[in-house]
N, C-alpha and C positions, 0 to 999 in steps of 0.2 A: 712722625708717623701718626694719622690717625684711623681709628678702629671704628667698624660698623659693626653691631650684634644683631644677631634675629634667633630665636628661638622656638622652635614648637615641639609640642609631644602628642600621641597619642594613643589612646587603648589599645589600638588594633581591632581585629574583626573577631578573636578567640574572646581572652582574657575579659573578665567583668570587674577587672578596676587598672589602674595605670599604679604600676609599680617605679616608674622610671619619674624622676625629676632635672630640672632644669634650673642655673640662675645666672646670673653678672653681675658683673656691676661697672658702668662704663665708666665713672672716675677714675678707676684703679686698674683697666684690661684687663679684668677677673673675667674667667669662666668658666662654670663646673657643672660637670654632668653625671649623673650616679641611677644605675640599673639594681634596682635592689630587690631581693628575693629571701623565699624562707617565710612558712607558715602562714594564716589569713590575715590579708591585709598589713603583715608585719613587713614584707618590703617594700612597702609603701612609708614605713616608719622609717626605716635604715633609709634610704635616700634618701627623705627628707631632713633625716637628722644631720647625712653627712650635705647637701648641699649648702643648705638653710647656717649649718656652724661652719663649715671654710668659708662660704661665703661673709659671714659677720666678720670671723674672728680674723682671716687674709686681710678683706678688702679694711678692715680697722688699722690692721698693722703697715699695710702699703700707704693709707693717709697720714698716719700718727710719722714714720719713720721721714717720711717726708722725701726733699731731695738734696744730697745723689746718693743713690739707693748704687747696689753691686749687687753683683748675682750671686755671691755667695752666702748674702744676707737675705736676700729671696728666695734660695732655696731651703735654705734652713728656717725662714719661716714656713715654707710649705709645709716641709717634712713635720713639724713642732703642728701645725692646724690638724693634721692628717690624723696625728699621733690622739689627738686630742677628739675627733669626733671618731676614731674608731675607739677611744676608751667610753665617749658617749653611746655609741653603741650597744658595745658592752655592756655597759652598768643598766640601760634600759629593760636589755633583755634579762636580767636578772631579777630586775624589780618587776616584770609582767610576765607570766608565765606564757601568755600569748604571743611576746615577740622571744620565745626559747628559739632560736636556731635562724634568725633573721640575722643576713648581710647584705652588702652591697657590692659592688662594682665600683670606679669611680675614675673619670678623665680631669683632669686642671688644668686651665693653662693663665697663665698669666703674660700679659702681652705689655713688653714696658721697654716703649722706646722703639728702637728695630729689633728688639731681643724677644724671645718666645721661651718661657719656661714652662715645661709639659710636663706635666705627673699624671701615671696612671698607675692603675691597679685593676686586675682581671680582664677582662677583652670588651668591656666598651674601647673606641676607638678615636682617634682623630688625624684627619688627612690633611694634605697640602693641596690645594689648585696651585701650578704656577709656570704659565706659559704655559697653559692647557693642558699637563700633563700632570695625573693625580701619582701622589705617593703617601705612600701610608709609613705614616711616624711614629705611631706604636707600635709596641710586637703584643699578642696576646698572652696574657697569663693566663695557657688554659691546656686540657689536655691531649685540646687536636694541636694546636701550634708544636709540643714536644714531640708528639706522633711525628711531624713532619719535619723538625730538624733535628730527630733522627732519623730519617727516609724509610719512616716504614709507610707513610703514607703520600702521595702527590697533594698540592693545594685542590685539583679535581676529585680526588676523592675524599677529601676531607669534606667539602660541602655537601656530600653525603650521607657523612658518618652521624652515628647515633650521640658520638659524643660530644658533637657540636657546641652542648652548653654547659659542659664541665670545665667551671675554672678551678687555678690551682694557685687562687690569691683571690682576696677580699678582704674588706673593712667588716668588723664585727665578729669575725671568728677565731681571733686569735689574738694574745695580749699583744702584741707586737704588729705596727700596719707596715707591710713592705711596699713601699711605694716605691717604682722608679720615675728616676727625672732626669731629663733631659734638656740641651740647651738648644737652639735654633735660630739661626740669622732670619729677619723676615724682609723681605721685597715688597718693595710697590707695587700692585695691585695681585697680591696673593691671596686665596681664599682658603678660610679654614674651615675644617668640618667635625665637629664634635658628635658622636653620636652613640648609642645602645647597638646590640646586636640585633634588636626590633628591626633594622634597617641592613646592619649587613647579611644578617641572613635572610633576606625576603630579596635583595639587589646586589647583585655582581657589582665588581668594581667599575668594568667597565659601564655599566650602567649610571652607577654614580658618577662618573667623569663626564660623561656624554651630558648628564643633567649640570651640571655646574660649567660646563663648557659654553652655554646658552647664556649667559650674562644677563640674565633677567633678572628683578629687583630682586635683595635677597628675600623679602618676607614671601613671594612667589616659586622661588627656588626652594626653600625648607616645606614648601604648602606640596611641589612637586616632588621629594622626595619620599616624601610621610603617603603619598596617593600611591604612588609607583609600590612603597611596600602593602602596604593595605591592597593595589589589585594584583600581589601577587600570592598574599595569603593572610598578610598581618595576623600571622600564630602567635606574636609576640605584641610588646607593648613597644611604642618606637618615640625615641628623642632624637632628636639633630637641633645643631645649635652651631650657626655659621656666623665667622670672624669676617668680612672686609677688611685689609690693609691697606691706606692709599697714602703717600706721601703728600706731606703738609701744603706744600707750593701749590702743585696741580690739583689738590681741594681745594685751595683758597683761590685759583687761576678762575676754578671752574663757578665758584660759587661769584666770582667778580662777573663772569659770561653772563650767569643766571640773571644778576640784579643789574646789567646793562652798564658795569662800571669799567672804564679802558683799566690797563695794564700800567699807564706810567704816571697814574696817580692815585693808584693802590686804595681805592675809593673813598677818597676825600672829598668834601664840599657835596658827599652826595649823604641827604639827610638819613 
């Protein structure tokens, strides 16, 4: 299976700095995304600490360990990365009185092989396209999500509520980062969607599906998500950060089409 990444962020129309971060790394089908909040400029520090260090310390240890990797050594490196820049967190906000009360948000996923292992923490999110039909793979860590699986509230009235942006999990606020993970079969030509709540609360799901159902290159598809939030208020800061899955044959069929080489000699004799 090979993976396509695209990534963008932006302020939004309110906010006067971007709190939200973005990274990868295509060697290893890393990708992490972190909404970080808490005091001036200080969530901007939390999600840089935490992408900037899963990202070194993961994508180091997915190289270093090499192959054949399992998924139980994958996940327990996560959990050990996580563990380790929400203690970076921590100790920052101690040594500057300025990041006292900064945390983060945070999505992972690591893409290895046809397997998908996803870690999150608080209600940044990340979806499926597959066979045109989106599903959302995380569940929120936050106050409306419990509101509603205990039925005191509908998902229609929760995009209402005032407590839309109360989570009840983050990196930084506590000695202990609770991270959930989860496993994922992934198909040929699935798309993923990493994103902040910049985006899902500015765009209905349905909204999001209809935009990823359009098959347009992805750096045009993340460029038309981030616009769609932005002209519906962008109150917030927004990241999306989309995976392409394609199986290795029909990329390699299609890239022999591209450079004019037949099928039954797998492009030999062509310089």
């Amino acid at each position: 299976m090979n993976y396509t990444f695209v990534a963008q962020t932006h302020r939004g129309r309110v906010r006067a700095n971007n709190e939200d971060a973005v990274d990868f790394d295509l060697l290893t089908g890393l990708a992490v995304l972190a909404d970080g909040m808490g005091g001036y400029k200080a969530g901007e520090v939390a999600s840089a600490l935490a992408t900037g260090h899963i990202k070194t310390e993961l994508s180091g240890w997915l190289q270093a360990c090499g192959e054949p990797r399992n998924l139980r050594d994958i996940r327990q490196a996560a959990h050990s990365c996580v563990a380790n820049a929400n203690a970076l967190i921590l100790a920052s906000a101690r040594a500057n009185p300025e990041h006292v009360g900064m945390g983060t948000t945070l999505v992972l996923a690591i893409f290895w092989g046809s397997h998908l292992v996803l870690g999150h923490v608080g209600d940044s999110r990340c979806y499926r396209m597959r066979g045109g039909v989106l599903q959302q793979l995380t569940k929120d860590h936050s106050v409306l999500q419990e509101q509603i699986d205990a039925g005191l509230l509908t998902p229609e009235q929760a995009m209402l509520s005032a407590d839309r942006n109360l989570v009840t999990r983050a990196l930084g606020v506590e000695g202990a980062a609770k991270l959930e993970l989860n496993d994922f079969s992934v198909q040929d030509g699935d798309l993923y969607l990493l994103c902040s709540d910049g985006l899902t609360d500015m765009v209905q799901d349905m909204g999001i599906e209809a935009t990823l159902r359009r098959q347009t290159p992805l750096d045009k598809t993340a460029g038309d998500l981030v616009q769609m939030a932005n002209q519906n208020g962008g109150r917030d800061n927004i990241a999306v950060l989309l995976v392409r899955a394609a199986e290795a044959k029909r990329q390699r069929h299609f890239i022999d089409k591209l450079l004019g080489r037949s099928q039954w000699d797998g492009g030999r004799n062509h310089g």
